[in-house]
C-alpha positions as CSV (number, residue, x, y, z in Angstrom):
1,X,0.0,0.0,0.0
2,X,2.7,2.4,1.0
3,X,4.4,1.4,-2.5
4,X,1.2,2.5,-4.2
5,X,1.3,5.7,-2.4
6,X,4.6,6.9,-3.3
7,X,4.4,5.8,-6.6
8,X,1.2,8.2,-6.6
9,X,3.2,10.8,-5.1
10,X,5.7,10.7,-7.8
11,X,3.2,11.4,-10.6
12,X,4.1,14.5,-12.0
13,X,1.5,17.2,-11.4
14,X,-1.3,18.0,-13.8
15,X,-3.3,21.3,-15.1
16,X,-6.3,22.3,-13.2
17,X,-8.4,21.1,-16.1
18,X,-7.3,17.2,-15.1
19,X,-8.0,17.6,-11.6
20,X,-11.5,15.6,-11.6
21,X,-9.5,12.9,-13.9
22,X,-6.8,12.7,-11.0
23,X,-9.4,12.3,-8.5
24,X,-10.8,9.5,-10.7
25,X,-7.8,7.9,-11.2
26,X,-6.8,7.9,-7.4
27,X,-10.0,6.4,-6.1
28,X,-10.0,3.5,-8.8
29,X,-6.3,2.7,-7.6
30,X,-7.3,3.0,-3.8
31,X,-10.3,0.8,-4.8
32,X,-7.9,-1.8,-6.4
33,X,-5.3,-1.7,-3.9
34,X,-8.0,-2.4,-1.1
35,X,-8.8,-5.2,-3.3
36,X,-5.3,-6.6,-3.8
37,X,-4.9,-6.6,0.0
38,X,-7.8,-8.4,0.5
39,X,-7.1,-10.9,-1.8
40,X,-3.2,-11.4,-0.4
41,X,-5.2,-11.9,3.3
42,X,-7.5,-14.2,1.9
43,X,-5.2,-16.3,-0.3
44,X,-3.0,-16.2,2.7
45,X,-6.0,-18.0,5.1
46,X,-6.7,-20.6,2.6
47,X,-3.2,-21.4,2.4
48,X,-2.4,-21.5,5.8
49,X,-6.3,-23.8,6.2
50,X,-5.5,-26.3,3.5
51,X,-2.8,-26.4,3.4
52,X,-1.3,-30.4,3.8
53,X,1.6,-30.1,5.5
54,X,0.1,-27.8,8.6
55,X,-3.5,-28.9,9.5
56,X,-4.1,-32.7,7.9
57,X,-1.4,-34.2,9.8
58,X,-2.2,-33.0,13.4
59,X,-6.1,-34.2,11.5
60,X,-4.7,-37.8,10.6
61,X,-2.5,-38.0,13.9
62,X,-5.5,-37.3,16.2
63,X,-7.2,-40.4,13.9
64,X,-4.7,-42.6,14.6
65,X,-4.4,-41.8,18.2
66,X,-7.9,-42.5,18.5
67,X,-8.0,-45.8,16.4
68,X,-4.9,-46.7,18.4
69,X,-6.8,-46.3,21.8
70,X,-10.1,-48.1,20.5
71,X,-7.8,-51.2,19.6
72,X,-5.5,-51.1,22.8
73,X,-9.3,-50.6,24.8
74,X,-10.5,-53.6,22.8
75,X,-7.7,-55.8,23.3
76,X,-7.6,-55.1,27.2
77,X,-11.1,-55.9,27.1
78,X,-10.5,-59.7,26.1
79,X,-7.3,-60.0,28.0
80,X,-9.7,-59.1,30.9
81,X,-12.4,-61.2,30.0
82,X,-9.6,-64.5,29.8
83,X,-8.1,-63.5,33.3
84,X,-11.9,-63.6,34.6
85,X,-13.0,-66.3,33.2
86,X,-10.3,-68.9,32.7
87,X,-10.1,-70.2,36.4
88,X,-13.7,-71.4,36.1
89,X,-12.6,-73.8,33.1
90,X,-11.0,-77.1,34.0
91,X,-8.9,-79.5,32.1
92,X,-10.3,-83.2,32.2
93,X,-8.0,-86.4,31.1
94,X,-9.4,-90.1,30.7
95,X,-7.2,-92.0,32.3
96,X,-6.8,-96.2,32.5
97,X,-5.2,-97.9,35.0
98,X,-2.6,-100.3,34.3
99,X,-2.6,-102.0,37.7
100,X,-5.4,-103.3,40.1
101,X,-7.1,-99.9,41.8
102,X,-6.8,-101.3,45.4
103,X,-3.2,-102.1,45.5
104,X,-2.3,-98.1,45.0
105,X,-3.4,-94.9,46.1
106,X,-6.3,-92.6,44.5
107,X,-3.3,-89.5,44.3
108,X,-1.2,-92.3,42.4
109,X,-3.5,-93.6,40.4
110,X,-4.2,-89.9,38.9
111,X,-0.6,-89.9,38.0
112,X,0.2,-91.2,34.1
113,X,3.1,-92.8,33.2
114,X,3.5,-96.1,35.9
115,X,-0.1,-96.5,37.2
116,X,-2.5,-95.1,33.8
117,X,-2.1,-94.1,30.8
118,X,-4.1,-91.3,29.4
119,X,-7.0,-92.3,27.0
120,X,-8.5,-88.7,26.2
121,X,-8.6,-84.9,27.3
122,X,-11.5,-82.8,27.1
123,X,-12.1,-80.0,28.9
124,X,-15.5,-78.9,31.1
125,X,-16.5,-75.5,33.5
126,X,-17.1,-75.2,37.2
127,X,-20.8,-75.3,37.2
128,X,-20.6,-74.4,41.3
129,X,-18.8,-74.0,44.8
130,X,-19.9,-77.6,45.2
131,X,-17.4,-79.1,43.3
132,X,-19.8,-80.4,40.3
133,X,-18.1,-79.7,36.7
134,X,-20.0,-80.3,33.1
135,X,-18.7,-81.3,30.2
136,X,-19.4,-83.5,27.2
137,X,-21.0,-86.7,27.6
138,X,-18.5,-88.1,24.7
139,X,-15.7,-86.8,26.8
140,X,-16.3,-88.9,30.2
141,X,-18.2,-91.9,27.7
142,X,-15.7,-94.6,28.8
143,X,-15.8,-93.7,32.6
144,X,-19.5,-93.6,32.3
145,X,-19.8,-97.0,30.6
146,X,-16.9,-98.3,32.1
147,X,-17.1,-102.3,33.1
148,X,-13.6,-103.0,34.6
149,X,-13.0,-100.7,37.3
150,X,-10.0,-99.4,35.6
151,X,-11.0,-95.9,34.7
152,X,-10.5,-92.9,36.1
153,X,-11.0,-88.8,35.5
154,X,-8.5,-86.7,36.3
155,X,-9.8,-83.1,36.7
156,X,-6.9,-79.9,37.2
157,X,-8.3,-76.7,37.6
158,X,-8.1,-73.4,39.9
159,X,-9.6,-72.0,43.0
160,X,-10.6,-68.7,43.2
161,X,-7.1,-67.3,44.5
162,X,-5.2,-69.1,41.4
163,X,-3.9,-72.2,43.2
164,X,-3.9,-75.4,40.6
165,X,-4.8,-78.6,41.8
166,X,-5.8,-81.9,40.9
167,X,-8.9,-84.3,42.1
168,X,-10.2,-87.2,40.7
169,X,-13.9,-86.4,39.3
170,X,-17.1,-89.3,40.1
171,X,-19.6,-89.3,37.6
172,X,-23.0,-87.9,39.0
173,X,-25.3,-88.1,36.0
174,X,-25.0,-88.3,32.0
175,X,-27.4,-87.8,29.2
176,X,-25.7,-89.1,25.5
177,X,-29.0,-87.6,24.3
178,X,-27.5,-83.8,24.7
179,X,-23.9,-84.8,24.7
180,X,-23.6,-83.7,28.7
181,X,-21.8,-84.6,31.5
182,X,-21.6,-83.6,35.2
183,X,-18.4,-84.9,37.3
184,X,-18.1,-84.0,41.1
185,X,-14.5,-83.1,42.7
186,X,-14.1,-83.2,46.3
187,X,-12.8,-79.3,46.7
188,X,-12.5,-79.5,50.9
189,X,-9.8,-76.3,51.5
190,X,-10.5,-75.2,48.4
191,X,-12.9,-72.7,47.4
192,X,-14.0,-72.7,43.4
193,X,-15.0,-69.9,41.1
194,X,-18.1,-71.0,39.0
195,X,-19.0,-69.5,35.6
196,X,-21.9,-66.8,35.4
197,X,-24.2,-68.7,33.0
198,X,-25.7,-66.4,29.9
199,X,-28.4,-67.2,27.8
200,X,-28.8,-68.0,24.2
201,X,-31.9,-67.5,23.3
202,X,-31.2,-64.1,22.3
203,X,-28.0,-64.0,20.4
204,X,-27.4,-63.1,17.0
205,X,-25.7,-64.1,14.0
206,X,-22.1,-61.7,13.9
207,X,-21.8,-61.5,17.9
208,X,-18.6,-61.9,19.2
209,X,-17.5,-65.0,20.9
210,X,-14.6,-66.9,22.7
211,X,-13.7,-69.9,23.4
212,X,-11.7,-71.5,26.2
213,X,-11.0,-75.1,26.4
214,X,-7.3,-77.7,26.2
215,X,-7.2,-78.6,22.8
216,X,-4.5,-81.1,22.1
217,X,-3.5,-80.9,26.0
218,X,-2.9,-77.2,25.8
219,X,-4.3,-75.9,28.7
220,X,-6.0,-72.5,29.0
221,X,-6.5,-71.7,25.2
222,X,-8.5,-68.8,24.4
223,X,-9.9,-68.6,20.7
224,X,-11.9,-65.7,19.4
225,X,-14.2,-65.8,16.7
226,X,-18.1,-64.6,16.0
227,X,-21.4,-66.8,16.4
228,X,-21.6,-68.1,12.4
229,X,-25.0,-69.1,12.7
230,X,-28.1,-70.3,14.8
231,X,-30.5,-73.4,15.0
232,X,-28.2,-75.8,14.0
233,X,-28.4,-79.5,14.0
234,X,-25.8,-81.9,15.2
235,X,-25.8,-85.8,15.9
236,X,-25.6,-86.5,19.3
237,X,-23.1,-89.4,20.6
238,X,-27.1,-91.9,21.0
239,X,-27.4,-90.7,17.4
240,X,-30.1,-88.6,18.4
241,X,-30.0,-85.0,16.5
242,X,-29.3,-82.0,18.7
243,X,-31.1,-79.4,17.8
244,X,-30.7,-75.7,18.3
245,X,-26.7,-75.8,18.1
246,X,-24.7,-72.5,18.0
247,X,-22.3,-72.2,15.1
248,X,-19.0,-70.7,15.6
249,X,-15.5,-69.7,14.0
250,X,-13.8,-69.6,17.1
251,X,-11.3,-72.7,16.4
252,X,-12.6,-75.9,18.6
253,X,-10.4,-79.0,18.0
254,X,-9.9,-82.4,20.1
255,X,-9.9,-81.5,23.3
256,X,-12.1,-78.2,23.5
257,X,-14.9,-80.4,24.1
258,X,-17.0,-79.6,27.1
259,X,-14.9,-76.3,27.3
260,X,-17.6,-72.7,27.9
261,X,-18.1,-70.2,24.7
262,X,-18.8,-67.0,26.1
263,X,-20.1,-63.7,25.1
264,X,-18.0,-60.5,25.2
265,X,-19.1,-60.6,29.0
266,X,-17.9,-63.8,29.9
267,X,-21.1,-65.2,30.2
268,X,-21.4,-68.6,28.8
269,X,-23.4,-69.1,26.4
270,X,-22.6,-72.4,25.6
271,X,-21.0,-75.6,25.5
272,X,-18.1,-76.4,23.0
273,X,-19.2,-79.8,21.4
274,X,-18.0,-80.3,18.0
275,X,-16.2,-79.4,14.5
276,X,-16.2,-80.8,10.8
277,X,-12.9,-81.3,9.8
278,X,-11.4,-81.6,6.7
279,X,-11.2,-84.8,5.7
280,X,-7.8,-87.1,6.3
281,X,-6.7,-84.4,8.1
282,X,-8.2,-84.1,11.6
283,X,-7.8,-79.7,11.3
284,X,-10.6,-77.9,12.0
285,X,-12.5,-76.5,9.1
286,X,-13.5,-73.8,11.5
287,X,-17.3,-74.8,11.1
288,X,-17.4,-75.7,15.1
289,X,-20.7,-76.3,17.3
290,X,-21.9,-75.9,21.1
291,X,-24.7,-76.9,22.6
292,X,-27.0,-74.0,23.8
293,X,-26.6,-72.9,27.3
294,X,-29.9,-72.8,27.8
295,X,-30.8,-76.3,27.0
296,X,-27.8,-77.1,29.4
297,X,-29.8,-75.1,32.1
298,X,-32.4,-77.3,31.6
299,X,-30.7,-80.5,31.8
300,X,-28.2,-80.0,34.3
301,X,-29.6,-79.3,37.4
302,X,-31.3,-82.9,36.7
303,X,-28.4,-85.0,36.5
304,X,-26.7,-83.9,39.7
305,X,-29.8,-84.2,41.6
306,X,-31.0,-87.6,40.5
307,X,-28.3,-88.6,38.0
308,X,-30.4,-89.0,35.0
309,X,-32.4,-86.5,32.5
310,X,-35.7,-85.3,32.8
311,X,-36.9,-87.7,30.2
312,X,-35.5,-91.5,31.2
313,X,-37.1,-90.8,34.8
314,X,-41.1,-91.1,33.3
């Protein structure tokens, strides 16, 4: 502006008779220096708004910080959920004896190698304080159809303050019909920490899901996965059809069985039962099933009080 002024200033002086010209001209270069000036400020704020290396990266950095956070909340959320849950689930190994019962002691005999061999794992959940754990009825079949006297469960698992121990578990009651179980462990000193049962009545296809269970002898493995689908139908080990089955991706291989899937609260919702595997090849296809937790409500509470279901006692 001040250039524009002095180079007015140097403009040599007309008559008298171009004094309303001058005036003329002035105001039209005021006018279009005002205008210039604005434009500069205005070019100037776009630039300085837009402009990618200023503003978009603090923009994309508070983004990232904020995905970052959602994904380290969500990741604390199911390390949570595991450290909550996992000391209600409880590993469970068929053994067999190798030596008469009576000439060793019941902490021997629960010891593989020199006194029993181990026939199976499977896993199960602490259904109360009172010691009585379900799991599949396939996973405890020999001990409950067992002849000879020579088998045995062997049930590890964790009180409430994290202490591991082993007991051997007595089969209260068994129904092959819905593939469940309920073993009893004598827990005197010990005080257990029993799963918070859900309900599955209302869940829906994409929910988030998680498994815990032994698979292979692995003990506390935690898969993750969704529920795939609902009102499924699976053979039951009578060759009955269960039906009702929650479908899951959350990887269930040998020894999952009888293991809790849970719901992002750690409810259970049900109880792992079986996969399809890819033939000759024993690997999960990750097409996996669990019985219902509310048809286990139902049944349950049956077999530990009279040892049978509902429908063989009528």
């Amino acid at each position: 502006m001040k250039a524009l002024l002095s180079s007015l200033q140097t403009l040599p002086v007309s008559t008298a008779s171009t004094d309303v010209n001058k005036t003329k001209s002035l105001d039209i270069t005021r006018r279009s220096s005002i205008g210039f000036g604005s434009s500069v400020i205005l070019s100037s704020f776009l630039v300085n708004f837009c402009s990618p290396s200023s503003t978009l990266p603090s923009f994309r950095s508070a983004i990232a910080l904020q995905q970052k956070d959602e994904l380290q909340l969500e990741e604390d959320r199911v390390v949570q959920l595991f450290q909550e849950t996992s000391p209600s689930v409880v590993s469970i190994q068929d053994l067999e004896l190798s030596k008469n019962p009576k000439s060793t002691s019941s902490e021997l005999m629960l010891v593989d190698g020199e006194y029993a061999k181990v026939e199976g794992t499977g896993s199960g959940f602490v259904w109360d304080k009172f010691g009585h754990i379900v799991t599949n009825y396939h996973v405890v079949a020999k001990l409950a159809t067992d002849t000879s006297g020579l088998h045995r469960c062997k049930v590890s698992l964790f009180d409430a303050k994290g202490n591991g121990f082993y007991r051997e578990g007595k089969m209260v009651g068994c129904d092959p019909a819905y593939d469940l179980a309920v073993l009893k462990v004598d827990v005197e000193g010990f005080e257990l920490k029993p799963v918070v049962l859900g309900t599955s009545h209302d869940l829906r296809v994409g929910q988030s899901c998680f498994a815990i269970g032994n698979p292979y002898g692995f003990e506390d493995t935690l898969t993750t996965g969704v529920v795939s689908g609902l009102g499924r139908e699976i053979p039951s080990p009578n060759g009955r059809a269960i039906r009702g089955a929650i479908q899951t991706d959350a990887a269930i291989n040998s020894g999952n069985s009888g293991g809790p899937l849970m719901n992002s609260f750690g409810h259970v919702i049900g109880v792992n039962t079986a996969t399809f595997t890819r033939k000759g090849t024993g690997l999960s296809s990750g097409v996996n099933f669990a019985i219902p937790i509310d048809t286990v409500v139902r049944t349950v509470p049956y077999l530990i009080v009279y040892g049978t279901p509902y429908s063989n006692r009528f």
